[in-house]
FIFI-866095 format. One record per atom (N, C-alpha, C, CB): x, y, z; residue in one letter. Coordinates in steps of 0.2 Angstrom, whole numbers, padded with zeros to 4 digits, always signed. Glycine has a CB too. Example, Ala and Ser with C-alpha at 12.3 -4.5 7.8 and 13.67 -1.06 7.14 Angstrom:
// residues 2
+0066-0028+0039a+0062-0022+0039a+0066-0016+0039a+0057-0022+0045a+0064-0011+0035s+0068-0005+0036s+0064+0000+0039s+0070-0003+0029s
END
This chain:
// residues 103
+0024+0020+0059x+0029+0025+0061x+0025+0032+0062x+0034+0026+0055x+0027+0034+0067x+0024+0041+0069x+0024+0047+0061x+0029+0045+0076x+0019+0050+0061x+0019+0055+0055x+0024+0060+0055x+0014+0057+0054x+0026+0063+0059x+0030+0067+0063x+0038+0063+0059x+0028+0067+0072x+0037+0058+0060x+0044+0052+0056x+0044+0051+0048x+0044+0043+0059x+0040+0052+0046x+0038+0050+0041x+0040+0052+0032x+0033+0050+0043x+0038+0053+0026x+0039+0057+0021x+0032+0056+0017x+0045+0055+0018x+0029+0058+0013x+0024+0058+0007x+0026+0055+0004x+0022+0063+0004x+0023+0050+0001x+0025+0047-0006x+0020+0047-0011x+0026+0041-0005x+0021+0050-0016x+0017+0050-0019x+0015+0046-0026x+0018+0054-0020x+0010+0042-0026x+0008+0037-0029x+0008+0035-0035x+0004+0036-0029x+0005+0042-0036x+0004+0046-0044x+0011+0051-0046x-0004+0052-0043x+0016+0049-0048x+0021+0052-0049x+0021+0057-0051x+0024+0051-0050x+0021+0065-0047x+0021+0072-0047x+0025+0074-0053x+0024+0075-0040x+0031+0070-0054x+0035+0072-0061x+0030+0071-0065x+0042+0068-0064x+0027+0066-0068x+0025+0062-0073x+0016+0068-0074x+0026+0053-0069x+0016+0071-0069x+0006+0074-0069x+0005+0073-0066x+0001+0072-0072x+0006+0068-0059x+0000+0064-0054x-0001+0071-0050x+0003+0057-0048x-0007+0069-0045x-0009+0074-0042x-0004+0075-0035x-0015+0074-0041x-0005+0078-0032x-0001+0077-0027x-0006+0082-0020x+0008+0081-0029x-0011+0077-0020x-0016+0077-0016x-0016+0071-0011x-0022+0076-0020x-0018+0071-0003x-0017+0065+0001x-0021+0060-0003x-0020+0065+0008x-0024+0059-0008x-0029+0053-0009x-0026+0050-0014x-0035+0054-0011x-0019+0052-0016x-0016+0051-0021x-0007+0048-0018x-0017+0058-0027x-0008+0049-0011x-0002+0051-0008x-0003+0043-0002x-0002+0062-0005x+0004+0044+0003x+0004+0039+0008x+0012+0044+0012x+0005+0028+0003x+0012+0040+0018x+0016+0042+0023x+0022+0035+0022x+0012+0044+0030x+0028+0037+0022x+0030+0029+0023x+0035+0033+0026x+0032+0022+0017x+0040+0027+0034x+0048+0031+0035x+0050+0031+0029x+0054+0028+0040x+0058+0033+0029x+0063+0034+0024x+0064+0028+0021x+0068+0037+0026x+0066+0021+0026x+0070+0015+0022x+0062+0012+0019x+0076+0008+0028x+0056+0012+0019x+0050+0010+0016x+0050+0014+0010x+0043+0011+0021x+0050+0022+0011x+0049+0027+0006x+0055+0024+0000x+0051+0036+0010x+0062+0024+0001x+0066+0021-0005x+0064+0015-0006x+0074+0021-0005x+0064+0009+0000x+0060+0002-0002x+0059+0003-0010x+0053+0000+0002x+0051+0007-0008x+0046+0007-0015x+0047+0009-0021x+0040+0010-0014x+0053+0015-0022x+0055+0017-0026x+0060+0013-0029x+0055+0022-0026x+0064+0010-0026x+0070+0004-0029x+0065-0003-0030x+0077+0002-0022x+0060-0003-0031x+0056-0007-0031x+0055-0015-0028x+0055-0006-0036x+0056-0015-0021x+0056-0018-0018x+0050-0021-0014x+0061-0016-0014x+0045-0018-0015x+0039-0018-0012x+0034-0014-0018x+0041-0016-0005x+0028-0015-0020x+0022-0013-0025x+0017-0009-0018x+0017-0021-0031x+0017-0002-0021x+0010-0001-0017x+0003+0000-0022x+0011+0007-0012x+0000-0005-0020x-0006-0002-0023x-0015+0001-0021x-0005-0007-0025x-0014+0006-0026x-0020+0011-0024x-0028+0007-0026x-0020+0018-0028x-0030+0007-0023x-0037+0003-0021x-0044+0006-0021x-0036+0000-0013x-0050+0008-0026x-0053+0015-0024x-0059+0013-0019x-0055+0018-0032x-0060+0019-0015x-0065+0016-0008x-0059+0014-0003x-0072+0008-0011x-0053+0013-0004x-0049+0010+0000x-0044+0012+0003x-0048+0006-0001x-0041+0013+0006x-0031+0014+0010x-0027+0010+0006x-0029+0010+0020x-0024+0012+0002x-0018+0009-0002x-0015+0003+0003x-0012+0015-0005x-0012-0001+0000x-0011-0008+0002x-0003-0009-0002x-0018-0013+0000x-0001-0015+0000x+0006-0018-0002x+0006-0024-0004x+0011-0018+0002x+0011-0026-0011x+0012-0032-0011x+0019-0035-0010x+0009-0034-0017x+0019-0038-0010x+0029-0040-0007x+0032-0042-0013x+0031-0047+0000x+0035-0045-0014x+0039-0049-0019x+0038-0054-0019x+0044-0048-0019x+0036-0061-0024x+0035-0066-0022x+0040-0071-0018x+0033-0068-0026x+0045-0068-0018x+0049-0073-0014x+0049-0072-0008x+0056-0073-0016x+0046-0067-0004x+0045-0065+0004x+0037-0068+0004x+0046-0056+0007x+0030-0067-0003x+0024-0069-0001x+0021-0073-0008x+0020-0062+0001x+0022-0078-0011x+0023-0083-0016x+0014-0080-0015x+0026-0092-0014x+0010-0081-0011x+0001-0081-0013x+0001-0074-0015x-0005-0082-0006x+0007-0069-0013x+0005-0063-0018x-0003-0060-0015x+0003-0066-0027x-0003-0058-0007x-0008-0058-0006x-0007-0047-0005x-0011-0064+0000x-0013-0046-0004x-0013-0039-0003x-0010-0035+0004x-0021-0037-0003x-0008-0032+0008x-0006-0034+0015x-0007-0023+0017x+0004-0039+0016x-0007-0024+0023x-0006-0020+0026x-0003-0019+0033x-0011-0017+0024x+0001-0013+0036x+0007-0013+0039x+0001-0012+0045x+0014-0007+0037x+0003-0018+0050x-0001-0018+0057x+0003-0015+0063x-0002-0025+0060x+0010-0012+0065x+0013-0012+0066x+0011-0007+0072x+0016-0011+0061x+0010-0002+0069x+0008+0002+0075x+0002+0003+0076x+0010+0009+0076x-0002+0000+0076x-0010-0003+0076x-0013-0006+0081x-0011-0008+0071x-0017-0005+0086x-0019-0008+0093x-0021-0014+0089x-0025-0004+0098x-0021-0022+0092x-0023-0025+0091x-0032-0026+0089x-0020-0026+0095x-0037-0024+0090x-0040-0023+0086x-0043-0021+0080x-0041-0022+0087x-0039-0016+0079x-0038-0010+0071x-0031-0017+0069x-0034+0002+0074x-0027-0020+0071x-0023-0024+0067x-0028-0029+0063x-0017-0029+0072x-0033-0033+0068x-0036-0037+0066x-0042-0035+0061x-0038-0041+0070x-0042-0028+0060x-0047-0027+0056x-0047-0024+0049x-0051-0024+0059x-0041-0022+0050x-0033-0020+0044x-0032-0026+0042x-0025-0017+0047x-0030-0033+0045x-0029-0039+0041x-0037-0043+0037x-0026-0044+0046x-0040-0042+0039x-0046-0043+0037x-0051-0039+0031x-0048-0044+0041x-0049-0035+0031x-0051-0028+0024x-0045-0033+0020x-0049-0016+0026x-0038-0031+0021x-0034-0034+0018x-0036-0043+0014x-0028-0033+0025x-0039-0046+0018x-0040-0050+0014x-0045-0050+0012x-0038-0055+0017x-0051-0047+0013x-0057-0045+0010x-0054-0043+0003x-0062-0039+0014x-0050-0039+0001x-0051-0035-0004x-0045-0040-0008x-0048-0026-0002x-0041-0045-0005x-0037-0048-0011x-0042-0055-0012x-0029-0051-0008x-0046-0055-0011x-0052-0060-0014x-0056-0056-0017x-0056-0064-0011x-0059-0051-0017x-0062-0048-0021x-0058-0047-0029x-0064-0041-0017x-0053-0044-0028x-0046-0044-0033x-0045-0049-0036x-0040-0042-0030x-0044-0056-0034x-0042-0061-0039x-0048-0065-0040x-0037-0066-0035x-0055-0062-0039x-0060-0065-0042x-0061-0060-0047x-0066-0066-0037x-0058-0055-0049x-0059-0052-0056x-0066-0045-0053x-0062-0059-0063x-0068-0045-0047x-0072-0041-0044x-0071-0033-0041x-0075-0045-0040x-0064-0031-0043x-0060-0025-0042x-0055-0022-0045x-0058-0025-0036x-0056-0016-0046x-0052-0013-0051x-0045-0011-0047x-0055-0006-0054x-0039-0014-0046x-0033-0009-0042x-0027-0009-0046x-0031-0012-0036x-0024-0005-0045x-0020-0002-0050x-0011-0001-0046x-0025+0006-0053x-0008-0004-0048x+0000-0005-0047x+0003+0000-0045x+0003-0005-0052x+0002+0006-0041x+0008+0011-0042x+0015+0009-0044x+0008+0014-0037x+0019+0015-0049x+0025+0013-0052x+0030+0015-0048x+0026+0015-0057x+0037+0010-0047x+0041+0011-0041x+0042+0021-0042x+0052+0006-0041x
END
């Protein structure tokens, strides 16, 4: 989605103490932005990395790490899926720390 469409979300929940810095922060439209907070979808922050998603297992049973290709030239898709799966093997081999953000 264009940024211009978009909203901040913040990872680190601003009520709660988080910072409310971009490196703590993501853009999603509106129906993604509530998605995550009705917790329909997990974003998770990744360090060295672009935060990532997981789905629910009933849309992604392998529970893999994903990121939105959407508006992405085909190149930059295929290299967003591939970090994407670089980093969920790194993760289920116990070789990365990532951490849940809460809806």
């Amino acid at each position: 989605m264009p940024a211009q469409r978009c909203e901040a979300d913040h990872l680190d929940p601003w009520e709660k103490g988080g910072r409310t810095d971009i490196k703590s922060a993501v853009l999603n439209c509106l129906i993604h932005h509530t998605a995550r907070h009705c917790g329909l979808f997990q974003a998770v922050k990744i360090p060295g990395s672009r935060p990532m998603v997981l789905l629910p297992p009933g849309l992604d049973p392998a529970q893999n790490l994903r990121i939105n290709t959407y508006f992405m030239t085909p190149a930059e898709g295929l290299e967003a899926e591939a970090l994407a799966e670089e980093t969920t093997v790194k993760w289920r081999a116990g070789l990365l720390d990532v951490e849940i953000a809460q809806p």
